[in-house]
ZARO-246111 format. One record per residue (C-alpha): residue number from 1; x, y, z; residue in one letter. Coordinates in Angstrom, 2 decimals. Example, Ala and Ser with C-alpha at 12.3 -4.5 7.8 and 13.67 -1.06 7.14 Angstrom:
# ZARO-246111
  resi       px       py       pz  resn
     1    12.30    -4.50     7.80     a
     2    13.67    -1.06     7.14     s
# end
This chain:
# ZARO-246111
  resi       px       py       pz  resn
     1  -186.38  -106.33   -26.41     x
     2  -189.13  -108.58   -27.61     x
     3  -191.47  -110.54   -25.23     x
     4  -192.84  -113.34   -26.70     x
     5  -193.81  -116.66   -25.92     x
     6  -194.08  -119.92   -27.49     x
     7  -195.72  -122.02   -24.26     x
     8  -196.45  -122.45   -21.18     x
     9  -192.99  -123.78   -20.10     x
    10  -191.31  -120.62   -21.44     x
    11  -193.31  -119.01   -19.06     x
    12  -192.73  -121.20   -15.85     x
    13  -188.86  -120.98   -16.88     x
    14  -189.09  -117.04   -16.29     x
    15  -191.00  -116.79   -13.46     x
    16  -188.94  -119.66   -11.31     x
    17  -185.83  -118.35   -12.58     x
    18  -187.09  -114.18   -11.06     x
    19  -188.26  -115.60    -8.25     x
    20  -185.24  -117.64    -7.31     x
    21  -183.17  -114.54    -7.60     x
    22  -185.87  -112.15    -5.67     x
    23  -186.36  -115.15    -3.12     x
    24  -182.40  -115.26    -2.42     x
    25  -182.15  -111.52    -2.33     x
    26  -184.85  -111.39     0.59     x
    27  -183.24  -114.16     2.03     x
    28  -180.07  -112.61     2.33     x
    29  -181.44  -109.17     3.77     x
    30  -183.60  -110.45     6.18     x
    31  -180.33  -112.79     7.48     x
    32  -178.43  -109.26     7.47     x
    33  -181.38  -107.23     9.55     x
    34  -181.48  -109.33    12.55     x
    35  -179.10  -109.33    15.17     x
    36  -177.52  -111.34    17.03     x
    37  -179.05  -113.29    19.40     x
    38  -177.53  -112.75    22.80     x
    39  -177.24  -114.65    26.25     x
    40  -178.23  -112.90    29.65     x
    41  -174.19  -111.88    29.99     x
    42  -174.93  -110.00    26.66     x
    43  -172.92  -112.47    25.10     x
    44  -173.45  -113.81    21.36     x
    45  -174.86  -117.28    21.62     x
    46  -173.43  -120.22    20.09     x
    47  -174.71  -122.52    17.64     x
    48  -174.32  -125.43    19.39     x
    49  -171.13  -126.61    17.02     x
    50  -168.26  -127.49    19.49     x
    51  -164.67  -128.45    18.11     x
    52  -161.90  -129.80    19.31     x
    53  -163.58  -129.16    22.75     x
    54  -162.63  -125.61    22.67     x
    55  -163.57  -123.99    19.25     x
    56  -166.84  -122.59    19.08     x
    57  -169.24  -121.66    15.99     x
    58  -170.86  -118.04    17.51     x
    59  -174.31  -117.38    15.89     x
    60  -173.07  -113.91    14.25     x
    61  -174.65  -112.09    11.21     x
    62  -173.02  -112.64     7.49     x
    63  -170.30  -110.07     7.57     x
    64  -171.13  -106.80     5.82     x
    65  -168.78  -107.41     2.55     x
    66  -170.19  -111.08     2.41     x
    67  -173.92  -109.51     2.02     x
    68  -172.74  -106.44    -0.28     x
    69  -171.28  -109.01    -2.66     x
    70  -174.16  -111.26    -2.37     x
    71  -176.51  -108.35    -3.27     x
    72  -174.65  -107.32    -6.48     x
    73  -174.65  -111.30    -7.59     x
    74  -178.34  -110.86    -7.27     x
    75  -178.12  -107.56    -9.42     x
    76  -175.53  -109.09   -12.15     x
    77  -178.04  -111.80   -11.99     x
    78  -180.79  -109.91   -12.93     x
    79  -179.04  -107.44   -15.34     x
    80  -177.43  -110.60   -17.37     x
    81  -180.93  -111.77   -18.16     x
    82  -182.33  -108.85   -19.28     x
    83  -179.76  -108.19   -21.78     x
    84  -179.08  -111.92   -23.02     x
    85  -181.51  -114.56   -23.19     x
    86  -182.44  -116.54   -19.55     x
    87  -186.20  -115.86   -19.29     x
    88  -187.81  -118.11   -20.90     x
    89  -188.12  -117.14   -24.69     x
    90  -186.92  -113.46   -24.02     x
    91  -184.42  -113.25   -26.01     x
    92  -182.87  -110.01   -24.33     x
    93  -181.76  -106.51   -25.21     x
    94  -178.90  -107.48   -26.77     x
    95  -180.57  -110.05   -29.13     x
    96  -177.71  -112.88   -28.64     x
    97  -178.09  -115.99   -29.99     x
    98  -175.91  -118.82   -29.97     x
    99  -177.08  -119.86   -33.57     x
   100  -176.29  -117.13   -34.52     x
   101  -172.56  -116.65   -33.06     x
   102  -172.07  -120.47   -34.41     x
   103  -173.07  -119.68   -37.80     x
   104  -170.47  -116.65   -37.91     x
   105  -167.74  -118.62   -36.32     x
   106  -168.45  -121.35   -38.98     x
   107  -168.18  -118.30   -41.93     x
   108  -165.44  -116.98   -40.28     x
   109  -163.52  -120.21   -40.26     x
   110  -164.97  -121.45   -44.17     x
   111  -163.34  -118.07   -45.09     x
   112  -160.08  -118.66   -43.77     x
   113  -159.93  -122.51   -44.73     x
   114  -161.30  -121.24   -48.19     x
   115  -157.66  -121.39   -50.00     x
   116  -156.84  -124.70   -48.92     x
   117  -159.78  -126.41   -51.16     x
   118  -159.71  -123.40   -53.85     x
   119  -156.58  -125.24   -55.13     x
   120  -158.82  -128.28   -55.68     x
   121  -161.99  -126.84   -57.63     x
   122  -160.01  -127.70   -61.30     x
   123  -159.35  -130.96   -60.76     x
   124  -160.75  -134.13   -61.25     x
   125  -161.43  -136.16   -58.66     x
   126  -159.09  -138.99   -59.49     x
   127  -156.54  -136.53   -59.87     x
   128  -157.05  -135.20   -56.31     x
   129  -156.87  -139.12   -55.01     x
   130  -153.30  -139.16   -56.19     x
   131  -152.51  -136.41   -53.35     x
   132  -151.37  -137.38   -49.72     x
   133  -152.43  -134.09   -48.18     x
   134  -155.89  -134.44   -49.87     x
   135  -156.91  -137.41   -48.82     x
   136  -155.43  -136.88   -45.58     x
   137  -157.82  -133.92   -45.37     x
   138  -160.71  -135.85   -47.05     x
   139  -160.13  -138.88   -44.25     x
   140  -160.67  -135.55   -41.60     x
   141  -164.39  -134.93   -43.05     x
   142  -164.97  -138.40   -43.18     x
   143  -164.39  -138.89   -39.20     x
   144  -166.53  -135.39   -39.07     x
   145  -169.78  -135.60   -41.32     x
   146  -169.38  -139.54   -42.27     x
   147  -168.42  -141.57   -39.97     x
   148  -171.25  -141.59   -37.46     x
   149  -173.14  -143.90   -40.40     x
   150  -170.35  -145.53   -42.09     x
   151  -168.18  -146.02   -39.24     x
   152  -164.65  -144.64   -38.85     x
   153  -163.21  -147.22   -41.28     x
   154  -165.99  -146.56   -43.90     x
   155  -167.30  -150.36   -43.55     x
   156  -170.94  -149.49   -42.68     x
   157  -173.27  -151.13   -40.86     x
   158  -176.62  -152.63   -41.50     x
   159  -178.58  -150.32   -43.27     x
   160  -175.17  -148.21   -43.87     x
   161  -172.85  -148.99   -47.17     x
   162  -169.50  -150.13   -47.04     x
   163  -167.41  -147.73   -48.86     x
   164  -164.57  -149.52   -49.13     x
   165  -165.62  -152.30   -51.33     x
   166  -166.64  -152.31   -55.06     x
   167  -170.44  -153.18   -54.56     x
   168  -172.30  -149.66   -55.20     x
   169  -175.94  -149.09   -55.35     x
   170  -175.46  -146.98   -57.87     x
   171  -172.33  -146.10   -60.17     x
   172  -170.01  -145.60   -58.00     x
   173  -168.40  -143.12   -60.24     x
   174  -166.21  -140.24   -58.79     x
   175  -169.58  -138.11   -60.45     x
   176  -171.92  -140.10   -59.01     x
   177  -170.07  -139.69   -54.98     x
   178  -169.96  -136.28   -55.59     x
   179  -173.47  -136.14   -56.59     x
   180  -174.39  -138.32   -53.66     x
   181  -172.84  -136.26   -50.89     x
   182  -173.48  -132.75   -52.35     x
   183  -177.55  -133.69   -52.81     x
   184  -178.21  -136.83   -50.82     x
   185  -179.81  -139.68   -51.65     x
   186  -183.40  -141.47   -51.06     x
   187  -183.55  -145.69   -51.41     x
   188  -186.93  -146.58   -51.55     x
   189  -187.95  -150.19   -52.16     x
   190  -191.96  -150.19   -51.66     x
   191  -193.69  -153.11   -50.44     x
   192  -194.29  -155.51   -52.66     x
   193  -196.29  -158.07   -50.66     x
   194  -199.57  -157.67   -52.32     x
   195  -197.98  -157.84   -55.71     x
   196  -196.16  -161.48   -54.90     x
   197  -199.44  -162.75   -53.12     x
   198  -199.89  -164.32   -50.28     x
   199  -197.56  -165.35   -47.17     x
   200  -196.20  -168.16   -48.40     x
   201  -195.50  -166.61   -51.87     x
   202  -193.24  -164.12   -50.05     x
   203  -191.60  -166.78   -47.98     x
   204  -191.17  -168.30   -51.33     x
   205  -189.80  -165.63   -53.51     x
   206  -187.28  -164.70   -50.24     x
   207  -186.02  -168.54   -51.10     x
   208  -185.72  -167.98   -54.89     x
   209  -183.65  -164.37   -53.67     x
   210  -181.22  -166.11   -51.40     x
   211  -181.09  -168.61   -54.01     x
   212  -179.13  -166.50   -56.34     x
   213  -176.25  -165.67   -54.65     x
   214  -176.40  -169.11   -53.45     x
   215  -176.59  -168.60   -50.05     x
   216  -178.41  -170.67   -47.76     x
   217  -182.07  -171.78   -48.96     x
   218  -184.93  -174.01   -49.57     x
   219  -184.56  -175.73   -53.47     x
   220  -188.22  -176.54   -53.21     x
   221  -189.53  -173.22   -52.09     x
   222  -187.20  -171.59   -54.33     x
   223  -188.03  -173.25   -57.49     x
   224  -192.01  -172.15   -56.39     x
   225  -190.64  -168.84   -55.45     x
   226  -188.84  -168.48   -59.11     x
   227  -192.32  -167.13   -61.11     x
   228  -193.09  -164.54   -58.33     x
   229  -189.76  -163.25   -58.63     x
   230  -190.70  -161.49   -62.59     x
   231  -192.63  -158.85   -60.17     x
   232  -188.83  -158.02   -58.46     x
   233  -186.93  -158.26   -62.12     x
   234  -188.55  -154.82   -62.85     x
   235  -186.17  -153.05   -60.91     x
   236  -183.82  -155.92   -60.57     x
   237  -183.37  -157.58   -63.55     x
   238  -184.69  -160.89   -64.50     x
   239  -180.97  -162.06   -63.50     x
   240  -180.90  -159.99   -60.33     x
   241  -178.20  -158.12   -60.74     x
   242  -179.75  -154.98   -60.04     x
   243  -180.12  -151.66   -61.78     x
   244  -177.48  -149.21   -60.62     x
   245  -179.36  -146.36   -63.02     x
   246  -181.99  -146.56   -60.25     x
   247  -180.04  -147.70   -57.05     x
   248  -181.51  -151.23   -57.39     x
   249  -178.90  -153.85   -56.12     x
   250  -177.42  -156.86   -56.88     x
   251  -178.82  -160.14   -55.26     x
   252  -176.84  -162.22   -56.80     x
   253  -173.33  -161.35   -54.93     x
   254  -173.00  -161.96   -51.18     x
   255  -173.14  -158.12   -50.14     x
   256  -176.28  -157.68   -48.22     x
   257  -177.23  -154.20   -47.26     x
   258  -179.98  -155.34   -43.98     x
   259  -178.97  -158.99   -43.75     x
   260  -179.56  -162.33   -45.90     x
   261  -181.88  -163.86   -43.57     x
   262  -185.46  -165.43   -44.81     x
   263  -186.66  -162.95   -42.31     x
   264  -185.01  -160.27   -43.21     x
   265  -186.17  -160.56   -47.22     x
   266  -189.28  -161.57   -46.26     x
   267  -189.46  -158.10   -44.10     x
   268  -188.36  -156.32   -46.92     x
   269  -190.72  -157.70   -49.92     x
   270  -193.59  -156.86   -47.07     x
   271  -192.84  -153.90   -45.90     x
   272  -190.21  -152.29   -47.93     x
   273  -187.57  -150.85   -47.51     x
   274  -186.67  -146.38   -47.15     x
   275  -182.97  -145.16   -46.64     x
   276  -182.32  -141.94   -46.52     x
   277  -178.59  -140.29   -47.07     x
   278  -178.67  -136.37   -46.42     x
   279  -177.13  -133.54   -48.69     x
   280  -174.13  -132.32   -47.23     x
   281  -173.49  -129.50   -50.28     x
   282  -174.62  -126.29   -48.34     x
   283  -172.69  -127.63   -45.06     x
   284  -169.60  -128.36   -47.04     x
   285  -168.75  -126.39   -50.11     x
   286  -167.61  -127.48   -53.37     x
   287  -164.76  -127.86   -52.41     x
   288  -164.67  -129.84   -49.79     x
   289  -167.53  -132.16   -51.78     x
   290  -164.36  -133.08   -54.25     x
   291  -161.55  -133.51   -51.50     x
   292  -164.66  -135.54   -49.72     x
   293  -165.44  -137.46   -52.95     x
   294  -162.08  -138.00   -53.67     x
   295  -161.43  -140.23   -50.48     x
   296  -164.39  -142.15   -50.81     x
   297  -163.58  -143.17   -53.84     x
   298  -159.81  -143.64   -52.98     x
   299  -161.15  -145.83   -50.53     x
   300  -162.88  -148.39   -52.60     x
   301  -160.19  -148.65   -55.48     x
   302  -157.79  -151.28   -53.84     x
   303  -160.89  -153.84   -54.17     x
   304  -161.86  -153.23   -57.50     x
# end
């Protein structure tokens, strides 16, 4: 049994939690060694709790089996946290963890869901989103590992993708899903305020952005905003329609990932932007990543 200690709360937690038990324990014994108090007819006295005008609460000891049962609470109280852990960081005789019991439900359960995505490692991913009971159990890891970003119906949110159009950041490939979810993915856009210039360049340049997906702008600021703009074309494009080889996207469609506000743009040139999409390989499997993959990109076929 290893006694160690992290800090000071760990610490506190073990000593309130003995003390309750010891202080409840003496509590209960010195309740059982007194008796009752008695009135000069040698009768028990009352408590002074009168019902229905005839029913009378007498101030008696606990009863004897009350106490005894009391006593070995106390014991199972103390004998629980010496084997599992209660006292602080103690982590008891019997070295239980629930980590660990989670982690070997979760192999126990991977091992006996195993066959049902085995069938799937030799396929191709479009193959596998021709299958009902594949995407039905692809739509089931969405609502588990996606959803809480994407939403239940895939359509993001700001700062989240909608999966189930065809504007990707990058490929959008059944390769390049897979890849996504089994290593995640980091979008960096660093700031590019100093590069543009000053305040009014930004402002400027946010104009000339909104500008080409014709959405709503200043012409004048816009058209002074145009020059600035050969900073942005290195990543996307002196058209600005992006580079999907390096996750840059389009401006020039009406998909906008953290809104199409001046403010917004004018956030991003200045401060830049960082997204990041975990890897979700060593929680899922392979094969799970393709049945995954394969409703993803199920999902986003219908618009394209």
């Amino acid at each position: 049994m290893a006694f160690y200690y992290q800090s000071g709360w760990s610490i506190f937690i073990a000593v309130v939690s003995l003390i309750s038990i010891l202080g409840c324990f003496l509590l209960a014994w010195s309740l059982a060694s007194r008796k009752a108090p008695t009135d000069d007819s040698g009768n028990v006295k009352s408590t002074g709790h009168v019902w229905d005008e005839d029913l009378v609460e007498l101030n008696n000891p606990l009863p004897r089996w009350w106490l005894y049962l009391f006593y070995i609470t106390c014991v199972f109280g103390l004998i629980y946290l010496l084997l599992f852990p209660g006292l602080g960081n103690v982590n008891g005789f019997l070295h239980w963890s629930s980590t660990e019991r989670y982690n070997r439900e979760v192999e126990q359960t991977n091992l006996r869901i195993a066959p049902l995505f085995q069938q799937y490692l030799s396929q191709e991913i479009p193959q596998i989103a021709r299958q009902a009971d594949a995407l039905a159990m692809g739509e089931r890891l969405f609502l588990t590992y996606c959803s809480q970003c994407h939403g239940s119906t895939a359509r993001g949110a700001r700062g989240f993708p909608n999966l189930t159009d065809a504007d990707w950041l990058g490929a959008g490939t059944p390769d390049y899903i897979s890849q996504t979810i089994t290593h995640g993915r980091n979008a960096i856009m660093p700031s590019m305020a100093a590069a543009v210039g000053n305040i009014d360049d930004v402002v400027n340049v946010s104009h000339y952005v909104l500008s080409l997906s014709d959405s709503d702008h200043d012409p004048a600021l816009a058209a002074k905003g145009q020059k600035k703009f050969t900073v942005c074309a290195a990543c996307h494009n002196a058209n600005g329609r992006g580079n999907p080889l390096i996750g840059a996207p389009d401006l020039t469609d009406s998909t906008w990932l953290y809104g199409a506000s001046i403010d917004n743009i004018s956030n991003a040139v200045t401060q830049g932007l960082n997204n990041a999409m975990p890897a979700f390989g060593d929680r899922l499997g392979e094969g799970k990543v393709k049945v995954l993959s394969a409703y993803v990109w199920h999902l986003s076929q219908g618009s394209q």
